[in-house]
C-alpha positions in Angstrom: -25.3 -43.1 -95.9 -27.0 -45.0 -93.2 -25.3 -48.6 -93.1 -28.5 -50.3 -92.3 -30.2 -49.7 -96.1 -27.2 -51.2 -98.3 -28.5 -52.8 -100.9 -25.6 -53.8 -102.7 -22.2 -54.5 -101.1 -19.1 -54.5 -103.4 -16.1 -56.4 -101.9 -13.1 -55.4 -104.1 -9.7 -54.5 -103.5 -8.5 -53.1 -106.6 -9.7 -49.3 -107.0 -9.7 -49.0 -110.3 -12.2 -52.3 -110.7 -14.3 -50.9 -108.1 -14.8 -47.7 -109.8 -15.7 -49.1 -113.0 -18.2 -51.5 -111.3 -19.7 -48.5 -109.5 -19.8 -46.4 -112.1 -21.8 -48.7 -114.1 -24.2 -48.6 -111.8 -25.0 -45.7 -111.1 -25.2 -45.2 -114.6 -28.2 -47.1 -114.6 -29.5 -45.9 -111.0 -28.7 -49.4 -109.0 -25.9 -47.7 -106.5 -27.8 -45.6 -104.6 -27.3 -47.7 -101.4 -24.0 -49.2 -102.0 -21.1 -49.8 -99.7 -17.7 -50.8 -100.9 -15.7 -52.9 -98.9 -11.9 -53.1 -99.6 -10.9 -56.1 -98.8 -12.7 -59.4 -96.8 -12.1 -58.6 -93.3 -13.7 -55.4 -94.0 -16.7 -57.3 -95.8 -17.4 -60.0 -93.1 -17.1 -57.0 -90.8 -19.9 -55.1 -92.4 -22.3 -58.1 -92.9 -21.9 -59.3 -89.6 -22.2 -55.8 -87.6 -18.7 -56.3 -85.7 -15.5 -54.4 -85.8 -16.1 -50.4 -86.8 -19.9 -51.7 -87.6 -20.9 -53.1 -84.1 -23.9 -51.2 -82.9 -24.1 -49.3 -86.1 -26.4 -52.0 -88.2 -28.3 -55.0 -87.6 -27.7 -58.0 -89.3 -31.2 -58.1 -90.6 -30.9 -55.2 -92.6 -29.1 -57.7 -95.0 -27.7 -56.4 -98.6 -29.7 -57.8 -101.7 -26.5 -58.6 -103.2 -22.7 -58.8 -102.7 -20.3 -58.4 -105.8 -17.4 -60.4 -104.2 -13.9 -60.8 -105.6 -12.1 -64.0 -104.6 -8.2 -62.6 -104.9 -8.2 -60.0 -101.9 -5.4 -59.6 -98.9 -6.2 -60.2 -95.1 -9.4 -62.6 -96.3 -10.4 -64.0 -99.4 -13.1 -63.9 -101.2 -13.8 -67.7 -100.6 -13.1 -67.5 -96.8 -15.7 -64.6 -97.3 -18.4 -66.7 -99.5 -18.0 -69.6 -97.0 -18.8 -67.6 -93.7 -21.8 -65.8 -95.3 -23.6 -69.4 -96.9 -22.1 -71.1 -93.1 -24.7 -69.1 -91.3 -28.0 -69.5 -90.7 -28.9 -65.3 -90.5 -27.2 -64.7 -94.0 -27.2 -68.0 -96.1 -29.9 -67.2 -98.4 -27.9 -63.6 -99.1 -27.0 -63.5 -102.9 -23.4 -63.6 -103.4 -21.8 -62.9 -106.5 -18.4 -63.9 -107.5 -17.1 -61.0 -110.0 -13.5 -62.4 -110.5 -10.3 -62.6 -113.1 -9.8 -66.3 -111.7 -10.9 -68.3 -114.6 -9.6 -71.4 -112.7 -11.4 -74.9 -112.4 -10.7 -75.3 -108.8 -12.0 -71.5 -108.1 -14.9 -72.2 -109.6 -15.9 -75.5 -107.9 -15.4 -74.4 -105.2 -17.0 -71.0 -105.0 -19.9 -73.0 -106.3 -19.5 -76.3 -103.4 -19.5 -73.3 -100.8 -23.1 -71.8 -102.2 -22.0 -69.1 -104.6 -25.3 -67.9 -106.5 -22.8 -67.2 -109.9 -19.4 -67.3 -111.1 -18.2 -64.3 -113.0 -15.2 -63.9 -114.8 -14.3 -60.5 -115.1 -14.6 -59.3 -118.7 -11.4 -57.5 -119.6 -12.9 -55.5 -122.5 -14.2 -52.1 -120.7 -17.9 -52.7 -123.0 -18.5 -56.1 -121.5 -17.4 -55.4 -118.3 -20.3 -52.8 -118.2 -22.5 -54.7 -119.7 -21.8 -57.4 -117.4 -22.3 -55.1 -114.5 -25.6 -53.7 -115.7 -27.2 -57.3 -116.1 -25.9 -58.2 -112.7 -27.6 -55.3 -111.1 -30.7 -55.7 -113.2 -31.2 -59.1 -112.3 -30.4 -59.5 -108.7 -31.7 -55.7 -107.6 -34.5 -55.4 -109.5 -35.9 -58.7 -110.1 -34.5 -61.5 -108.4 -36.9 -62.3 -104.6 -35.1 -63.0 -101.6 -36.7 -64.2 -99.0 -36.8 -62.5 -95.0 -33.7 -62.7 -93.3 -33.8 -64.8 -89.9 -33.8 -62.2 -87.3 -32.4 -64.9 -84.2 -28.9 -64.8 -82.9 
């Protein structure tokens, strides 16, 4: 797959969540250009072209969407969310939160920091795909995003 037309980028560190979620959409044809991400280190990595990515994509070539999980080791998903809305290049980049944290604080936060939506992580396997296919309906196919700064 060439890094530089990811569309979606799944940050998730459980395998057997990531699956589902990918599963789900391919189901419905929205994971053609996906890239799953293990954990945040690897995520901030991949969106901002350093690490194993350096020289291999351009931060311009932005996903559409990332599915982001806050509980994750080496960087969490909020140290994630708040790098990604802190910069000018990728602020306007839809991130998702697709969580089990039903916590107030979580929430609040992920929102203060520029999350586009909070979701809890439905643990009934028909909801969680149904979840899944609404995300990926909404922000693939119809949500806008606007051109991505292309500046350093």
């Amino acid at each position: 797959m060439n890094p530089n037309s990811v569309e979606l980028l799944l940050v998730e560190d459980s395998i057997h969540d990531a699956e589902l979620t990918i599963r789900e959409l391919k189901k419905h044809n929205m994971a053609n250009n996906l890239y799953h991400a293990k954990d945040g280190e690897e995520a901030i990595d991949f969106i901002f072209c350093t690490g194993k990515f350096e020289g291999k994509r351009q931060i311009t070539n932005s996903p559409k969407m990332v599915l982001l999980d806050i509980q994750m080791p080496k960087v969490n998903g909020i140290e994630v969310l708040q790098k990604i809305k802190s910069d000018e290049r990728t602020q306007a980049m839809p991130v998702i939160i697709l969580t089990s944290s039903k916590e107030d604080p979580d929430i609040k936060r992920c929102y203060e920091l520029g999350a586009n939506s909070y979701i809890v992580k439905p643990v009934n396997f028909e909801r969680f795909a149904e979840a899944i296919r609404n995300l990926g309906y909404y922000w693939l196919l119809l949500n806008e995003q606007p051109i991505p700064k292309i500046n350093k």
